[in-house]
C-alpha atoms as a printed R data frame, in Angstrom:
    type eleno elety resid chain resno       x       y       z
1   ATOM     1    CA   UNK     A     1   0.000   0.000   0.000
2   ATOM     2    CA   UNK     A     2   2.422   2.258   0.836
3   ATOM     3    CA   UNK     A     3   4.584   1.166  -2.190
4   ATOM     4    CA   UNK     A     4   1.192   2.942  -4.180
5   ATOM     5    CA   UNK     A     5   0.990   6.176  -2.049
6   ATOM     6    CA   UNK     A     6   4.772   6.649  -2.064
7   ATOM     7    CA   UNK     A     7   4.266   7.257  -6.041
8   ATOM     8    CA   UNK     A     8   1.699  10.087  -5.211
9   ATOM     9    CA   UNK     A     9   0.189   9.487  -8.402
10  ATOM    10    CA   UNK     A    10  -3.221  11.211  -7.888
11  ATOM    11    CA   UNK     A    11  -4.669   8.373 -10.207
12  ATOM    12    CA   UNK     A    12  -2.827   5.626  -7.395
13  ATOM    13    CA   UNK     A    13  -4.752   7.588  -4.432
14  ATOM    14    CA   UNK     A    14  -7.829   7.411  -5.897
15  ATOM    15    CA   UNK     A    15  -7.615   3.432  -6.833
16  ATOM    16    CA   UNK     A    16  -6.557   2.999  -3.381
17  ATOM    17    CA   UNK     A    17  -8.924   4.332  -1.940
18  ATOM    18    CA   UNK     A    18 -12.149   3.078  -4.151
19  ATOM    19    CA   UNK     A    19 -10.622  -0.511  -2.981
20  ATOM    20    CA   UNK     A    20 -10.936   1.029   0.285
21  ATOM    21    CA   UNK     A    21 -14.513   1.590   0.048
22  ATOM    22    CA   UNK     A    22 -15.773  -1.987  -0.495
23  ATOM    23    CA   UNK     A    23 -13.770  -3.009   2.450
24  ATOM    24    CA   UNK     A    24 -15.419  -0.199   4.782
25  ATOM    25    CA   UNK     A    25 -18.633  -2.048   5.778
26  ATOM    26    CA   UNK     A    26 -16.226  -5.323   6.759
27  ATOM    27    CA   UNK     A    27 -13.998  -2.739   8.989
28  ATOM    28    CA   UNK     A    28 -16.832  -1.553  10.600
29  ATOM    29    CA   UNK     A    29 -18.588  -4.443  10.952
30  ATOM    30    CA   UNK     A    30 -15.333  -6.173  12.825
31  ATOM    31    CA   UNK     A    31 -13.639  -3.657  14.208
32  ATOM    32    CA   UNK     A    32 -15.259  -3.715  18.146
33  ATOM    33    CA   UNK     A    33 -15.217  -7.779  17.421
34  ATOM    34    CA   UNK     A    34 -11.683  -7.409  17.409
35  ATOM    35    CA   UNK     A    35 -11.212  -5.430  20.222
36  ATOM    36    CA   UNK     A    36 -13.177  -7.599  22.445
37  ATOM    37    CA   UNK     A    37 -10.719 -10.545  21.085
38  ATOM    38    CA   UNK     A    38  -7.936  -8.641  21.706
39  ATOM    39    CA   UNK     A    39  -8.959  -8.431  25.295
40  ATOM    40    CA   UNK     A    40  -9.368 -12.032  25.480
41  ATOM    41    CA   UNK     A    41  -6.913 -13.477  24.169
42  ATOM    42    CA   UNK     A    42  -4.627 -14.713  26.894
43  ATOM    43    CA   UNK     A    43  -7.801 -16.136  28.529
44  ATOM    44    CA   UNK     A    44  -5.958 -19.770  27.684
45  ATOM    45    CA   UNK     A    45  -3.439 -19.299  30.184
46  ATOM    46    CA   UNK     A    46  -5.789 -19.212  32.735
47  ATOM    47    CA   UNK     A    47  -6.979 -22.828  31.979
48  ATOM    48    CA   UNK     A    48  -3.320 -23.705  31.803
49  ATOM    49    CA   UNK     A    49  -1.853 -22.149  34.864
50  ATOM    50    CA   UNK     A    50  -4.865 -23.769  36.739
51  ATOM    51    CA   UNK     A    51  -4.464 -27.441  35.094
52  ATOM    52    CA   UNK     A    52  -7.775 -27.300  33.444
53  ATOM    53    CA   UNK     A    53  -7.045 -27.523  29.877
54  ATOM    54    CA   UNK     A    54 -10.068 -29.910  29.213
55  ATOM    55    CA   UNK     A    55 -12.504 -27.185  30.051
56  ATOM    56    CA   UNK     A    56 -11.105 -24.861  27.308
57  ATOM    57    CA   UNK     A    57 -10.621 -27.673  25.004
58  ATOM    58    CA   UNK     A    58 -14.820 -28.443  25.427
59  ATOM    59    CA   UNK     A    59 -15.230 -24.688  25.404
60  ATOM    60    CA   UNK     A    60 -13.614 -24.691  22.522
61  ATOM    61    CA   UNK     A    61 -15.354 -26.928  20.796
62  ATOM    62    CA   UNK     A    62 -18.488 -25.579  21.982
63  ATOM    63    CA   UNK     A    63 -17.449 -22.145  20.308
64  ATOM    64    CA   UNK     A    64 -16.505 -23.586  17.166
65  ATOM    65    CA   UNK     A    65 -19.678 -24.988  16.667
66  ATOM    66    CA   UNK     A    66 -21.183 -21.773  17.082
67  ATOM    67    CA   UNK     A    67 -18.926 -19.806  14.835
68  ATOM    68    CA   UNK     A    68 -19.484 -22.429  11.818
69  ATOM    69    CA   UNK     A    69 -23.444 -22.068  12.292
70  ATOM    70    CA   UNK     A    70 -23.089 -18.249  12.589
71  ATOM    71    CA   UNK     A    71 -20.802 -19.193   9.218
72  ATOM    72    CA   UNK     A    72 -23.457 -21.426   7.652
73  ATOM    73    CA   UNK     A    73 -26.364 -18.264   8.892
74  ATOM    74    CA   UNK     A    74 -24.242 -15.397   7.385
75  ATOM    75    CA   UNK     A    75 -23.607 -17.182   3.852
76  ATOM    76    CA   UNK     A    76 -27.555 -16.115   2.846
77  ATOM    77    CA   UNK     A    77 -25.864 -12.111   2.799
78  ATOM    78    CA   UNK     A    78 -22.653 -12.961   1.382
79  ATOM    79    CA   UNK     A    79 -19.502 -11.721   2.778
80  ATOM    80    CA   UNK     A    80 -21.073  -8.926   4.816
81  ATOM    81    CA   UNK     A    81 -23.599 -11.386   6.139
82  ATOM    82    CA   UNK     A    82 -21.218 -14.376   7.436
83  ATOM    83    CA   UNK     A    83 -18.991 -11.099   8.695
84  ATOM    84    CA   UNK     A    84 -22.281  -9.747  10.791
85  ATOM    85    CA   UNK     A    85 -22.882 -13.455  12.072
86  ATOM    86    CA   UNK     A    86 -19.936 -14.002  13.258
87  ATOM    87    CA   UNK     A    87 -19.285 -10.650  15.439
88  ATOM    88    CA   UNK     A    88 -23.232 -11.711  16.786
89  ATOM    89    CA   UNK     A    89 -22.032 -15.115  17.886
90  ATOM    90    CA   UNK     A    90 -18.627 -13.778  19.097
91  ATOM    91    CA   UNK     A    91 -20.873 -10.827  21.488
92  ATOM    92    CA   UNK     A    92 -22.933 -14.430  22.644
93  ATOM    93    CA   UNK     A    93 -20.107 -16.210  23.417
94  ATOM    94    CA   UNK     A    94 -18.039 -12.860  25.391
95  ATOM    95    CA   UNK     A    95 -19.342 -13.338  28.618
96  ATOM    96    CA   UNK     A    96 -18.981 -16.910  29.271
97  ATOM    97    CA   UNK     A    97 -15.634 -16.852  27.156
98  ATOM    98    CA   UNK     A    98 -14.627 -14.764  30.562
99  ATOM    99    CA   UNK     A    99 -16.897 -15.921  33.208
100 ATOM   100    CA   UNK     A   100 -15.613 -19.073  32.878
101 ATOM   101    CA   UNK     A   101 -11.677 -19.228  33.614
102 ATOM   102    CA   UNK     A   102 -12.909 -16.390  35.352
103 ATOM   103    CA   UNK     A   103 -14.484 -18.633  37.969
104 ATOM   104    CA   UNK     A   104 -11.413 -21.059  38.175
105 ATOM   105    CA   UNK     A   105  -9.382 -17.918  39.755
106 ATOM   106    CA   UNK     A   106 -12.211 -16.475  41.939
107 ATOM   107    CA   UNK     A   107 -12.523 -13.196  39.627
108 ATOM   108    CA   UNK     A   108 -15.436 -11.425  38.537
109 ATOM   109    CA   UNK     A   109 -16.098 -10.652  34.965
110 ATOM   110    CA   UNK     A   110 -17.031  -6.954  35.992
111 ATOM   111    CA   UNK     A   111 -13.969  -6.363  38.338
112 ATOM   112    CA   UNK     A   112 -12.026  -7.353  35.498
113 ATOM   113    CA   UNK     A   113 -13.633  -4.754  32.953
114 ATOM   114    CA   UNK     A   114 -13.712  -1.900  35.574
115 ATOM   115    CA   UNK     A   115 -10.432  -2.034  35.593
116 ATOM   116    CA   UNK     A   116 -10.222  -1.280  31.694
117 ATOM   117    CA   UNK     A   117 -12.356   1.560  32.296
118 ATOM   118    CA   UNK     A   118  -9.768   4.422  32.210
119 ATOM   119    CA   UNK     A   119  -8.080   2.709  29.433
120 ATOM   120    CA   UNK     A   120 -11.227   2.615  27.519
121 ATOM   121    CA   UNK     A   121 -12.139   6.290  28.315
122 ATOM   122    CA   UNK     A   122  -8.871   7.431  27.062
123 ATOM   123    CA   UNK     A   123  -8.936   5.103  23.891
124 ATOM   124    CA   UNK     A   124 -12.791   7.303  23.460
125 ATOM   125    CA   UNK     A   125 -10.827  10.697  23.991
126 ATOM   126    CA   UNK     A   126  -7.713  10.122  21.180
127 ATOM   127    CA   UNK     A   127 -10.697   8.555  19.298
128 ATOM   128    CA   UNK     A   128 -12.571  11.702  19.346
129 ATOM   129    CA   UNK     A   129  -9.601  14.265  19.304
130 ATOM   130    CA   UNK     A   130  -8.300  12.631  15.921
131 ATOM   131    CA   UNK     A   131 -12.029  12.381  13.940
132 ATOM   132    CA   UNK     A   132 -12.304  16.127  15.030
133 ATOM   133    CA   UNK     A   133  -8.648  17.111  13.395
134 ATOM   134    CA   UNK     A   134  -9.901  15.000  10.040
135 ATOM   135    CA   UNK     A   135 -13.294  16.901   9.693
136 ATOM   136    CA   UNK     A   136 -11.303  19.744  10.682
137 ATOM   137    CA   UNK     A   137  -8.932  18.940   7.684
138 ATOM   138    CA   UNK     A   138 -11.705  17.984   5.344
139 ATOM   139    CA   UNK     A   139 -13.878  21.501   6.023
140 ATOM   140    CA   UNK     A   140 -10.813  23.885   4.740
141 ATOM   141    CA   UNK     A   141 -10.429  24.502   1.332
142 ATOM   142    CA   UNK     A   142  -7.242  23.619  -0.688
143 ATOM   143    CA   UNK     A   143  -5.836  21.086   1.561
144 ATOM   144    CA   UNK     A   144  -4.328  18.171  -0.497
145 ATOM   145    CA   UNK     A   145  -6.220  14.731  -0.507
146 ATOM   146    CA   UNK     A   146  -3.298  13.163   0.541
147 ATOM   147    CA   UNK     A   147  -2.713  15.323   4.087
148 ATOM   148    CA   UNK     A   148  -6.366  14.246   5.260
149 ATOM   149    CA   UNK     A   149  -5.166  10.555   3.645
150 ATOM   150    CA   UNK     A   150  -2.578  10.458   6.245
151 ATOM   151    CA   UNK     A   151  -4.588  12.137   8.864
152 ATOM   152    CA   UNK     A   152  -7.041   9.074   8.145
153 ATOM   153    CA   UNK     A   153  -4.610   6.700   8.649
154 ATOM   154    CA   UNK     A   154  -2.709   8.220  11.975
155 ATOM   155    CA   UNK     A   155  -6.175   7.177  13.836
156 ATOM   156    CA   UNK     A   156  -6.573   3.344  12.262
């Protein structure tokens, strides 16, 4: 990608960015999915440092099956469909993906995600800060495409 914007053909932009725009619904559609996984994904160690490896191996399986049915669901809409199944089976599975190694080491699932709460707030804030200085960008006339291009990117 960057090989394409180095060139700062205007016509190279532009390409980029319509290829951008079919992925957008996908992005948006995943993106707090991902967070949420990214939260959750040393939950295995739990289950290991506790000797209880056979619960996540049955949770996994559990899980699994529930993914490929949200799969098998989704397929109806195409990609966007099977991408929208899958982050509603993955918000139905959250919970007990924590409450359940959760309960091995005597910790509550909402002890655990108050203590996220100032990271969260100031993940909101630079959030907020950097959509403000691309509007911002966007609003004045005769700024080049490609300074609110990088502005775009410096908050993804």
């Amino acid at each position: 990608m960057w090989g394409q914007y180095d060139r700062r053909e205007r016509r190279n932009i532009l390409h980029f960015r319509v290829q951008k725009l079919s992925a957008i619904p996908l992005i948006q559609i995943l993106a707090l999915t991902g967070i949420l996984q990214a939260i959750a994904t040393n939950i295995g160690w739990i289950y290991l440092s506790q000797g209880r490896t056979d619960i996540l191996f049955r949770w996994g399986v559990l899980a699994t099956a529930v993914y490929a049915i949200s799969f098998a669901v989704g397929l109806r809409w195409g990609v966007v469909g099977v991408a929208l199944a899958y982050k509603i089976a993955g918000y139905l599975l959250a919970y007990p993906s924590f409450a359940i190694p959760f309960r091995l080491i005597d910790l509550k699932v909402s002890y655990f995600f108050a203590q996220l709460r100032t990271i969260i707030l100031a993940t909101v804030i630079l959030w907020a800060i950097a959509l403000s200085v691309r509007v911002s960008l966007e609003k004045l006339d005769g700024i080049p495409q490609v300074i609110i291009l990088i502005s775009d990117y410096s908050h993804k």
